[in-house]
C-alpha positions in Angstrom: -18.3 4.0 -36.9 -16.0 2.7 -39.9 -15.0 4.6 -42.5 -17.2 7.8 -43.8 -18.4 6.0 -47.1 -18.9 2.3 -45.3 -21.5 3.6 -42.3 -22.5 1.1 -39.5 -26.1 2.7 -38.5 -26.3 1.7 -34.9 -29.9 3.4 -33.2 -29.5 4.4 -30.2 -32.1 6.0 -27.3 -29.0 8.5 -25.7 -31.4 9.1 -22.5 -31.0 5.3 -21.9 -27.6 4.8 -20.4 -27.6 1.3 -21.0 -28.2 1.7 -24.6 -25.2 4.3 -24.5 -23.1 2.2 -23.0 -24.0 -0.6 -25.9 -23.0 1.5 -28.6 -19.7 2.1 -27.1 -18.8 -1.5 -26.2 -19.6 -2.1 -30.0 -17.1 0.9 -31.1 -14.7 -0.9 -28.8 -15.1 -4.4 -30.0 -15.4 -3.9 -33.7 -13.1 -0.7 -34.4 -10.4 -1.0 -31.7 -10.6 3.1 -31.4 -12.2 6.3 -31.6 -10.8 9.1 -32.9 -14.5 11.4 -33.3 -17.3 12.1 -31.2 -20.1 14.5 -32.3 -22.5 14.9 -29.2 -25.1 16.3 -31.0 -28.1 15.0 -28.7 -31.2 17.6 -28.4 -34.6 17.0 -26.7 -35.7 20.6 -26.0 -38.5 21.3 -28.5 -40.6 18.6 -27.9 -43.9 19.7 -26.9 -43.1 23.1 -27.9 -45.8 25.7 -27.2 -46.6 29.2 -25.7 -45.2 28.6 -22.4 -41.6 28.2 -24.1 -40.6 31.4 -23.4 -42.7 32.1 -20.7 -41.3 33.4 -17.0 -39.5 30.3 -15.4 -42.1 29.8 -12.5 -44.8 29.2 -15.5 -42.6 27.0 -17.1 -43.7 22.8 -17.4 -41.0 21.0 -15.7 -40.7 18.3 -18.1 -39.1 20.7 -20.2 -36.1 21.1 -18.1 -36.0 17.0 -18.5 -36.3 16.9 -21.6 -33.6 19.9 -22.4 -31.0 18.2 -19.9 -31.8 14.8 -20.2 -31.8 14.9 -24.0 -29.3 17.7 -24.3 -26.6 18.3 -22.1 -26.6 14.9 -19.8 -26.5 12.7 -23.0 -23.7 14.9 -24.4 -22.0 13.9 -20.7 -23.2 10.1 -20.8 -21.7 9.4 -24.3 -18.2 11.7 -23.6 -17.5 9.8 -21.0 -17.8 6.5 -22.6 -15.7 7.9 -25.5 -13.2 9.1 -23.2 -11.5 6.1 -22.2 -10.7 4.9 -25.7 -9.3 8.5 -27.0 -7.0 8.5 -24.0 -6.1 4.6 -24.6 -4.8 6.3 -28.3 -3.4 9.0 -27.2 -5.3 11.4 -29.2 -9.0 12.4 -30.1 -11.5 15.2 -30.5 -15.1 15.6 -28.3 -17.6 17.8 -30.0 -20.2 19.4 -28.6 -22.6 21.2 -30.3 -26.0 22.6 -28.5 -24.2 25.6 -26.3 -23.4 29.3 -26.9 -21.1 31.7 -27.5 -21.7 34.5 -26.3 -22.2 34.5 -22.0 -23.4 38.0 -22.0 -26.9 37.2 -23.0 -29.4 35.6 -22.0 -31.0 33.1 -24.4 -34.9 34.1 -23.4 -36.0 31.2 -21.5 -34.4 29.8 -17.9 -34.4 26.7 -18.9 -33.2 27.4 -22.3 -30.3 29.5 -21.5 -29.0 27.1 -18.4 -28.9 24.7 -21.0 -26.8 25.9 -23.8 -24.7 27.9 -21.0 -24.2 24.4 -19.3 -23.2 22.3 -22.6 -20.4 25.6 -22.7 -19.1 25.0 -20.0 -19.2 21.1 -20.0 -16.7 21.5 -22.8 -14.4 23.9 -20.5 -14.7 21.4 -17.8 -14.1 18.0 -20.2 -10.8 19.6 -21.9 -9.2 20.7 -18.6 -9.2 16.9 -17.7 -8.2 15.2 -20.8 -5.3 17.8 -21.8 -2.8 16.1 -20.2 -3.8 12.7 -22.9 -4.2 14.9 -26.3 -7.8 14.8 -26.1 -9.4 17.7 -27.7 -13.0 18.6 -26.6 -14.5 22.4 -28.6 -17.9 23.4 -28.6 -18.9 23.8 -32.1 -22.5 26.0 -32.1 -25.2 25.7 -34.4 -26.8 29.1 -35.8 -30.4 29.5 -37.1 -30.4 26.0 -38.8 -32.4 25.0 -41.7 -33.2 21.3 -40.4 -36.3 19.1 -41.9 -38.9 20.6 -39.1 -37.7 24.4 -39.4 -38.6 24.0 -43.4 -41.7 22.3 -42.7 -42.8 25.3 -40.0 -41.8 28.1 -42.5 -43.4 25.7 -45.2 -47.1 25.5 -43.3 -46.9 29.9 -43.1 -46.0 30.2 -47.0 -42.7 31.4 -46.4 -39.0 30.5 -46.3 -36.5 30.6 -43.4 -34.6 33.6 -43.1 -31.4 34.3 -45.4 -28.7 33.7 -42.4 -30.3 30.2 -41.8 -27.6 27.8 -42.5 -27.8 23.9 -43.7 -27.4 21.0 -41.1 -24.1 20.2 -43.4 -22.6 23.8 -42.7 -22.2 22.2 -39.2 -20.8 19.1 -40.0 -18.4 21.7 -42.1 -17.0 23.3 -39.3 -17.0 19.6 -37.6 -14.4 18.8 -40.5 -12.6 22.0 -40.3 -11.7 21.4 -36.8 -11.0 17.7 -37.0 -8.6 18.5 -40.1 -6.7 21.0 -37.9 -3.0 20.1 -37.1 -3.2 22.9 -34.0 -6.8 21.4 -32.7 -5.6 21.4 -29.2 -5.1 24.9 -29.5 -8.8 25.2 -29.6 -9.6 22.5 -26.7 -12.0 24.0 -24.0 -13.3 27.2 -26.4 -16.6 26.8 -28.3 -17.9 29.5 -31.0 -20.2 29.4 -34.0 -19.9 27.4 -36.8 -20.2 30.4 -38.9 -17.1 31.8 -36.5 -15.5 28.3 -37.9 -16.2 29.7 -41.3 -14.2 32.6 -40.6 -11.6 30.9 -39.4 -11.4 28.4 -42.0 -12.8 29.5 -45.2 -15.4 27.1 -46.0 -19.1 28.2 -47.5 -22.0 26.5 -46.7 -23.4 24.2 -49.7 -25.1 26.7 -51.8 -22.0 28.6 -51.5 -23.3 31.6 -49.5 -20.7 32.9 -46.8 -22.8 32.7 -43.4 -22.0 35.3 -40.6 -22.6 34.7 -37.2 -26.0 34.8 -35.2 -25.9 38.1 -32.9 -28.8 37.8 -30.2 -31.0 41.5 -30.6 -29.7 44.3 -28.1 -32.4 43.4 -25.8 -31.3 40.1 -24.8 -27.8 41.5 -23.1 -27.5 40.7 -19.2 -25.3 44.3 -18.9 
């Protein structure tokens, strides 16, 4: 909320809908508007372990909660509380991140895959009913990302992540990117890569390296 160099930190549990629907009543009341919405919510690798990728009927149920009630029900909870305020302006832009691009393979666990697939098609669904008020809502995909927990896994084996892992910021790149585009609702209901935004674009990530999008091994194809 605010400007980008005078942030107004507002904690929030986004599997509590009441606390959801706080933070948006404060948007309302102390900024008048919205004009961005990153739904960047995530709650799949808690208790990660063995059974991740293990055959759906082996897999714990909470992960399934966790997945959709951290992932793609908190990306719906907070859209549709932004929603009402991008239509009152006449303009906006929903991202999603936490889907995929690529519907032709399977993402190696049932859960898993249903998940990302679903936070896809959520932002199909979401632009088909807020085109007609300028609303843009595009799915922009995380790759192999270099977060504080992936270093500290690598970090515990000795090594480093691999070279196409990109930096939490590349994200918030292609976030930019889009946000800054005068055609944006050109791009409403699509989702791709942020490394596809890169393309598109021209940006780097921070070091500078050019990253190129993540292609899933020919094993994981449904054809």
């Amino acid at each position: 909320m605010g400007d980008i160099g005078d942030p107004h930190p507002a904690v929030t549990d986004h599997t509590d809908d009441r606390q959801v629907e706080t933070l948006f009543t404060r948007v309302r009341r102390e900024q008048g508007r919205l004009d961005l919405l990153v739904a960047n919510a995530w709650g799949g690798y808690e208790g990660y372990d063995a059974t991740f990728s293990a055959p759906f009927w082996e897999q714990p149920s909470r992960r399934w909660d966790q997945m959709f009630g951290g992932g793609l029900r908190a990306h719906f909870a907070a859209s549709r509380h932004a929603a009402p305020l991008m239509i009152d302006q006449g303009y906006g832009l929903l991202v999603c991140t936490g889907g995929f691009d690529d519907p032709g393979s399977y993402l190696g666990s049932v859960p898993y895959d249903v998940a990302k697939t679903g936070t896809s098609r959520l932002v199909l669904a979401m632009a088909r009913e807020l085109r007609p008020h300028n609303v843009a809502v595009v799915g922009i995909y995380p790759g192999f990302t270099r977060t504080e927990a992936v270093l500290a896994a690598f970090a515990a084996q000795g090594t480093q992540p691999p070279e196409e892992a990109h930096s939490p910021q590349f994200v918030g790149r292609a976030v930019a990117a889009v946000w800054a585009d005068p055609e944006v609702m050109t791009l409403s209901g699509t989702g791709a890569q942020a490394a596809t935004f890169a393309q598109r674009y021209g940006f780097t990530d921070v070091d500078g390296r050019r990253i190129v999008p993540f292609v899933l091994p020919r094993e994981y194809r449904l054809d």
